[in-house]
C-alpha positions in Angstrom: 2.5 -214.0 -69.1 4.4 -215.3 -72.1 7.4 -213.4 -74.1 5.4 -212.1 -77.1 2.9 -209.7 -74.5 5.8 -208.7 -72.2 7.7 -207.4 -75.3 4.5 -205.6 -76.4 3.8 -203.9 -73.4 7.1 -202.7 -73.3 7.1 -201.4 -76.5 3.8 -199.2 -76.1 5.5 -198.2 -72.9 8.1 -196.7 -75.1 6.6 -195.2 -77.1 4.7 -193.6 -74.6 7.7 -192.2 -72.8 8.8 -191.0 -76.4 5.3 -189.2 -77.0 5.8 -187.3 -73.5 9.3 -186.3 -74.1 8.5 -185.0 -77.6 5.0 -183.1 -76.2 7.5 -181.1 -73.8 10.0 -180.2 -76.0 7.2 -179.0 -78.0 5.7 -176.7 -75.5 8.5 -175.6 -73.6 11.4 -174.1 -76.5 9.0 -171.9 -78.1 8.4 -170.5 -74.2 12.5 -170.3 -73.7 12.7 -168.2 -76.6 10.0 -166.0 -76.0 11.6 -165.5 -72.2 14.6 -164.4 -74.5 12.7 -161.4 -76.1 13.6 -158.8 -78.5 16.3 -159.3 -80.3 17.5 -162.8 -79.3 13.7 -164.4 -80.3 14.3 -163.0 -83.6 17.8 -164.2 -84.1 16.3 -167.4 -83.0 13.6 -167.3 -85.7 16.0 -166.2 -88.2 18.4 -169.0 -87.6 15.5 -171.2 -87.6 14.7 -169.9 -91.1 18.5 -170.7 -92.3 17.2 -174.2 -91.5 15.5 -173.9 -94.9 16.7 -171.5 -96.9 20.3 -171.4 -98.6 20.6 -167.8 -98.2 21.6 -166.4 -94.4 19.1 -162.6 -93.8 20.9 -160.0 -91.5 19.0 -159.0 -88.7 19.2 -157.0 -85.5 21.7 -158.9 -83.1 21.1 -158.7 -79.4 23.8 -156.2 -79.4 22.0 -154.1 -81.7 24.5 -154.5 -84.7 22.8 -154.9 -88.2 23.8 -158.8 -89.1 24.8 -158.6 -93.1 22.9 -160.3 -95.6 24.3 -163.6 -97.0 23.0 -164.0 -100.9 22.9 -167.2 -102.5 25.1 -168.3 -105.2 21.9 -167.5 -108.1 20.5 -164.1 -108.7 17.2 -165.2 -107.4 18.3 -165.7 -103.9 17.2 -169.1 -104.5 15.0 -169.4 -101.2 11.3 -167.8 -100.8 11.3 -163.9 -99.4 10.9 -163.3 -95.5 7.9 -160.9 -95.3 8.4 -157.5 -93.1 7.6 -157.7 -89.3 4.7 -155.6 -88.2 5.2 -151.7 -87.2 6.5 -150.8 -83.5 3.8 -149.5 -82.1 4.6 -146.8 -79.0 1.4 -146.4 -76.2 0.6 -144.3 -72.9 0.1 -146.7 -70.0 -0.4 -144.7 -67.6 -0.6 -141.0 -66.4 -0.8 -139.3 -63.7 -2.0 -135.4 -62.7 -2.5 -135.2 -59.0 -5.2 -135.7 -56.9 -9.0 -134.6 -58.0 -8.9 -132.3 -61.0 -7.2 -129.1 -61.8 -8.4 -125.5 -61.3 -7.7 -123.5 -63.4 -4.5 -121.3 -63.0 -2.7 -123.9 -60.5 0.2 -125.9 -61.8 0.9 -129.1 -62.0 3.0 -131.7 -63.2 1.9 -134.0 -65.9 3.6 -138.1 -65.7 3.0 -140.1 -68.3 4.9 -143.9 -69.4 5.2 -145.3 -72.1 5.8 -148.6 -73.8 7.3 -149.9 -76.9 4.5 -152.7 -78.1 7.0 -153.6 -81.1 9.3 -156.9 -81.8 12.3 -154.5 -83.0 13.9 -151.8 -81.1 12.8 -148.4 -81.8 15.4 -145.7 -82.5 16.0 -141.6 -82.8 12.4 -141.2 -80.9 10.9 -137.5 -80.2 8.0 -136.6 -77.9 6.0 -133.8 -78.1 3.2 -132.7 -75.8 0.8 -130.2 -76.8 -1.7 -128.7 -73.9 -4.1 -126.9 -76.7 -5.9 -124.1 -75.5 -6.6 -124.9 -72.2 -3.1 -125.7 -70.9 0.6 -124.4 -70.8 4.2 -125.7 -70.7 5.1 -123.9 -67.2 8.5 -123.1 -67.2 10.2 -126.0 -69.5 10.0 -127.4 -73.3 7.4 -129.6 -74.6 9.7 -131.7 -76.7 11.9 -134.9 -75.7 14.3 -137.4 -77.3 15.4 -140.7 -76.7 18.2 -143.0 -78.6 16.3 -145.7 -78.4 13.7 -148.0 -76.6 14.1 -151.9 -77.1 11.0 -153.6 -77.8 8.8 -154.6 -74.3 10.5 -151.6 -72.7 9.0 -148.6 -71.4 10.1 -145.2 -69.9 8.2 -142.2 -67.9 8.6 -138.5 -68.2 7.6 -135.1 -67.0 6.3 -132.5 -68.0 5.4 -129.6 -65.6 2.2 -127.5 -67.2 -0.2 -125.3 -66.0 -4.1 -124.8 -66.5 -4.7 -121.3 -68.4 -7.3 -118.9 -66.5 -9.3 -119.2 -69.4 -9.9 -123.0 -69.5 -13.0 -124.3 -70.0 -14.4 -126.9 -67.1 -14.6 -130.8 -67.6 -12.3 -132.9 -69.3 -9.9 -131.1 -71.4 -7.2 -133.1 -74.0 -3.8 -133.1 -73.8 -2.0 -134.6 -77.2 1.3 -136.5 -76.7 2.8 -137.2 -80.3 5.5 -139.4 -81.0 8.2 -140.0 -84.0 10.8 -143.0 -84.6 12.8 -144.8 -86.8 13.4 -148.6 -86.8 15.0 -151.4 -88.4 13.3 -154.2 -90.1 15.0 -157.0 -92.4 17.7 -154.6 -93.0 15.3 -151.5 -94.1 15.3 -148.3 -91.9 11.3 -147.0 -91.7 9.9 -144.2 -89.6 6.5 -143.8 -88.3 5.1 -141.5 -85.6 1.3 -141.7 -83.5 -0.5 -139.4 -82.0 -2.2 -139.8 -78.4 -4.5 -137.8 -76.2 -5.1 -138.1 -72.8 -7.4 -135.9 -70.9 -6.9 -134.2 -67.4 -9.9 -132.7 -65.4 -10.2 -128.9 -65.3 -12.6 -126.9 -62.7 -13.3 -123.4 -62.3 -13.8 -122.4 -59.0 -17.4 -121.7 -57.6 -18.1 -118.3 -57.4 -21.9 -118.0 -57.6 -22.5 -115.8 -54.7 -25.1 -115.1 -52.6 -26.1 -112.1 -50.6 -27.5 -112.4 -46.8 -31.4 -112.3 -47.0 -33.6 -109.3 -46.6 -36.2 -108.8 -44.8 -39.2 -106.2 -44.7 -39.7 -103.8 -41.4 -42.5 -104.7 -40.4 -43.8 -108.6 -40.7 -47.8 -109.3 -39.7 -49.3 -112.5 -38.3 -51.6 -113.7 -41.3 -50.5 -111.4 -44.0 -48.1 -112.7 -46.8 -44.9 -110.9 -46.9 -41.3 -111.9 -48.9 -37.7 -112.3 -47.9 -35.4 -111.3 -50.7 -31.9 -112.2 -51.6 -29.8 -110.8 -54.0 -27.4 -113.9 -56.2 -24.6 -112.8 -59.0 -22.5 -115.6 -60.8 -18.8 -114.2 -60.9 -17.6 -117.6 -62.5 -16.9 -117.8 -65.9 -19.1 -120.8 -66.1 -22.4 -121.3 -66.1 -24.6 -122.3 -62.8 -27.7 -124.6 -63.9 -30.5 -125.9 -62.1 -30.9 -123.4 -59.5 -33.4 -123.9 -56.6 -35.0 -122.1 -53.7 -37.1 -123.4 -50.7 -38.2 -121.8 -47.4 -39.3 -124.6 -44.4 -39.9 -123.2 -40.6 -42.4 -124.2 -38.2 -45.0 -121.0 -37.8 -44.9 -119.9 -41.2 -47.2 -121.3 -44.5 -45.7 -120.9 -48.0 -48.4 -121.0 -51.0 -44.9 -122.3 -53.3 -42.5 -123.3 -51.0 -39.7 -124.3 -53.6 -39.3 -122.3 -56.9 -37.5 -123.2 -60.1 -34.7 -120.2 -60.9 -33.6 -122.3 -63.2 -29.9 -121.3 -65.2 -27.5 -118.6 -64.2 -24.8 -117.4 -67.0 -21.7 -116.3 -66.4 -21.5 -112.6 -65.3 -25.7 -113.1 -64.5 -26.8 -111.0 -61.5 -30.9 -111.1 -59.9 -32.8 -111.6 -56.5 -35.1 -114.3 -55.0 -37.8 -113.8 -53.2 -39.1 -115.9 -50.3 -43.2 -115.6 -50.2 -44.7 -116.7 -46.8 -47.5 -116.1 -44.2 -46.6 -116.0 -40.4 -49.4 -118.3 -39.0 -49.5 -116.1 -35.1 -47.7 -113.1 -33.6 -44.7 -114.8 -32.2 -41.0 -115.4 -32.7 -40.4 -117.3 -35.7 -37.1 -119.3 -37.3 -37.5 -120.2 -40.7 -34.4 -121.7 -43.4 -33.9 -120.3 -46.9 -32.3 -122.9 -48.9 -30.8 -122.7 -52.6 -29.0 -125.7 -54.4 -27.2 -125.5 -57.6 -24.6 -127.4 -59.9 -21.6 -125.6 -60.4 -19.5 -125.7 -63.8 -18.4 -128.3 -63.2 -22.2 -130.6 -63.1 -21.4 -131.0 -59.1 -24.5 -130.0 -57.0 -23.9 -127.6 -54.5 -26.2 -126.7 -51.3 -25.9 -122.7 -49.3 -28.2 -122.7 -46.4 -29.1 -119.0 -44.7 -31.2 -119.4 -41.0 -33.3 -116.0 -40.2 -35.3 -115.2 -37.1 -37.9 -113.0 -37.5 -41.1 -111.4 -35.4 -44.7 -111.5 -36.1 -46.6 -108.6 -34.6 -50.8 -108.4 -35.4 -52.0 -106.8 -37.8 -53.7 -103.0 -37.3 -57.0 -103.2 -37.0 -58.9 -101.5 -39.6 -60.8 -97.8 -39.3 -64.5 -97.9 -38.5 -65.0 -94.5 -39.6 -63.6 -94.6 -43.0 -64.1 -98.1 -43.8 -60.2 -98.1 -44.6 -57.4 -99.6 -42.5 -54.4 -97.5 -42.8 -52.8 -99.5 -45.7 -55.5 -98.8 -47.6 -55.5 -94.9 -47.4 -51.9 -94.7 -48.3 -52.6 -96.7 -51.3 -54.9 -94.6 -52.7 -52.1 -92.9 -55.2 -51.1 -91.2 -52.4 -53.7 -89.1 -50.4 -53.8 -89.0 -46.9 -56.2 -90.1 -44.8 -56.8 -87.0 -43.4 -58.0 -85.7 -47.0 -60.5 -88.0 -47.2 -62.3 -87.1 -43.7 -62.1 -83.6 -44.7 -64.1 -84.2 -47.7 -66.3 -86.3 -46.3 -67.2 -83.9 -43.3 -67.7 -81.3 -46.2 -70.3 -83.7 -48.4 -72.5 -84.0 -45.1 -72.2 -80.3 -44.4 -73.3 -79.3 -47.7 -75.8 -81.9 -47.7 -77.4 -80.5 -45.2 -77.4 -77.3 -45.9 -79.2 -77.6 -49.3 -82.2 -79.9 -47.1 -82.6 -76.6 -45.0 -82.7 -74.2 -47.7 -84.6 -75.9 -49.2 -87.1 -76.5 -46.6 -86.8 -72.9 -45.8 -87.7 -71.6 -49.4 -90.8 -74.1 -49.2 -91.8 -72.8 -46.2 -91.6 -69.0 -47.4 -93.6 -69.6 -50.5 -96.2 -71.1 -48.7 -96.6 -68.1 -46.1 -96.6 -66.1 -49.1 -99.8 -67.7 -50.8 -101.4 -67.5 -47.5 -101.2 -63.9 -47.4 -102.5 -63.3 -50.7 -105.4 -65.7 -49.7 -106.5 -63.7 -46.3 -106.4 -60.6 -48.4 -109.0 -62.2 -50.9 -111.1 -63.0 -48.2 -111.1 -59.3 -46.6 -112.2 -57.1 -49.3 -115.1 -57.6 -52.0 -115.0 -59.1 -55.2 -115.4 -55.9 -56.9 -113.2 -53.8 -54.4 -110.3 -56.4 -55.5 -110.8 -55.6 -59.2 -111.2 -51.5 -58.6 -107.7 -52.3 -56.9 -106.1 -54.2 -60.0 -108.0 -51.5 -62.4 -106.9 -48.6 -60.5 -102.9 -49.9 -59.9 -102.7 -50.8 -63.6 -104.2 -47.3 -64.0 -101.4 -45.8 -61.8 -98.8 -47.8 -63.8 -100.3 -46.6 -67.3 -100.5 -43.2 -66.4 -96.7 -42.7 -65.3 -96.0 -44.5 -68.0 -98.6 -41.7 -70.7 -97.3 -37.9 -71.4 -99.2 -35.8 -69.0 -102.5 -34.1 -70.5 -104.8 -31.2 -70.0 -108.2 -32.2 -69.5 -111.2 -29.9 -69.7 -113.5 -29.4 -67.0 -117.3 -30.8 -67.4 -120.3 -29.2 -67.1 -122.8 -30.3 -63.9 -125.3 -31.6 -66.7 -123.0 -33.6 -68.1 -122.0 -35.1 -64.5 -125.4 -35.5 -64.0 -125.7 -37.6 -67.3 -122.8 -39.8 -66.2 -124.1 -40.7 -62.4 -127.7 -41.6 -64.3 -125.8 -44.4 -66.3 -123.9 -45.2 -63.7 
């Protein structure tokens, strides 16, 4: 290997080493720095500014003092103008209520931290927290202050509050505001944010149902119902309400019915249709599911035991089993036999009367006919002549009537 390529190879090799050194110097001060923070970064930028500027800008030491502001020997500062940092901003991080959510009327306490996002300290801060219309301060204020809170730092405070009787259910907001001053290239500036958080609110489940009902006497192959009487007490609302009956032994032409929703305050009854297949000893399960106010779904469960008997057999006199003749608006049974029994009897009379005045009538005609056949022709009409004659005369005034002579009678028998 001659001179000339050893002392080029050790030049690149050089340079090389140069290039590293320079790359890490690069990357790692800019880290150093940053590991600083808050204040010391920025005094670091600002004397990297003096670097190129005549003019020296006060700042926020690491001690918090306000550096003072060198000016150039011209009116013009005689360097370019450092532009304003950007605006602290102040954030939640994280809160905590308890466990699950909160019913209403219970206390709890309300934790919440939060950070200063900023490059400058923030200074003369107040907190408020503002629970709206669904929640209270319990027994403390709702306003805080702090001196100060350096930029990257954080704090955590709180706030004991309560859930008011009359808050509504699901997620409910809870406003945390806050207000601050801070220093930027020697100017004072305020600003302020608002921030919600929300906190889980349940009202308790008070949709209640009464024990079923059921009728006093249950037949083997006739349809009968099991009521049960339901009233929401909540002051939410209960939606999607269901009912089913299942058991073994029974049949069920709808054996799960829609109710549908129940508002707050809303009171009815369910009723439970079924046939009992035999006469036996029967367990059957009503079953009603529901979301509360809250959108969980709930499930109530209610076993009955009940017994079958056959039915009555129906009435072959009447034609009516015994339902039947109290469902006629009323009557008794007993009504109806009387009525019948007096139908018959009067039927039956009327055929023998009448048969009877039949009879008669003809008896009559035959009398009337023997007589005919007894006397003459001629007798029959003397008869009628002489009867009418009878009738006339006690009808005529009475009159004197001469005596005739015996030639005159003689005259009258010749013609006759």
């Amino acid at each position: 290997m001659t001179n000339t390529n050893r002392k080029t190879r050790f030049v690149n090799l050089l340079i090389a080493t140069v290039a590293a050194v320079v790359i890490m110097l690069t990357c790692m001060v800019p880290h150093a720095f940053a590991m600083a923070g808050g204040a010391e970064y920025e005094t670091a930028q600002a004397t990297a500014g003096q670097l190129a500027d005549t003019s020296v800008d006060g700042g926020i030491g690491s001690n918090g003092a306000i550096n003072p502001v060198n000016e150039s020997s011209d009116g013009n500062g005689g360097g370019s103008e450092q532009i304003a940092g950007p605006v602290p901003n102040i954030i939640i991080t994280n809160f905590t209520y308890g466990d699950g959510s909160v019913s209403v009327g219970s206390n709890f306490n309300l934790d919440f931290t939060f950070q200063n996002m900023g490059k400058v300290a923030v200074q003369n801060m107040v907190v408020t927290v503002d629970g709206g219309e669904n929640f209270a301060i319990s027994g403390g204020t709702n306003t805080f202050y702090f001196d100060s809170l350096w930029a990257g730092y954080s704090l955590t405070q709180s706030v004991p509050m309560q859930a008011l009787s009359g808050a509504k259910s699901g997620a409910q907001g809870i406003t945390v505001s806050f207000k601050y001053e801070y220093v930027d290239n020697n100017v004072r500036s305020s600003s302020s944010s608002d921030i919600k958080i929300s906190v889980p609110v349940s009202q308790p489940d008070r949709f209640q149902l009464s024990d079923p009902v059921l009728p006093d006497t249950i037949n083997a192959g006739e349809e009968t119902t099991i009521t049960m009487a339901y009233v929401n007490k909540g002051k939410g609302d209960i939606s999607n309400v269901e009912a089913s009956i299942e058991g073994d032994g029974i049949t069920s032409t709808q054996a799960t019915q829609y109710i549908g929703n129940v508002a707050s305050g809303a009171s009815g009854s369910i009723g439970f249709a079924f046939t009992p297949n035999e006469a036996a000893e029967t367990e059957a399960k009503l079953r009603v599911t529901y979301e509360d106010s809250d959108g969980q779904s709930q499930t109530r469960e209610f076993p009955v035991t009940f017994t079958a008997q056959e039915a009555a057999r129906p009435d072959i006199n009447d034609g009516m089993t015994p339902d039947d003749g109290q469902n006629q608006q009323g009557v008794p049974v007993w009504v109806w036999v009387v009525v019948a029994i007096v139908v018959i009897v009067s039927i039956i009379l009327t055929v023998v009367l009448v048969r009877r005045h039949k009879k008669t009538k003809k008896h009559g005609i035959d009398e009337d006919w023997d007589d005919w056949e007894a006397g003459s022709p001629a007798d029959s009409v003397a008869k009628d002549a002489a009867a009418a004659a009878s009738v006339a005369t006690d009808e005529a005034p009475t009159q004197m009537i001469a005596p005739a002579d015996s030639a005159s009678a003689d005259s009258a028998k010749g013609k006759a």
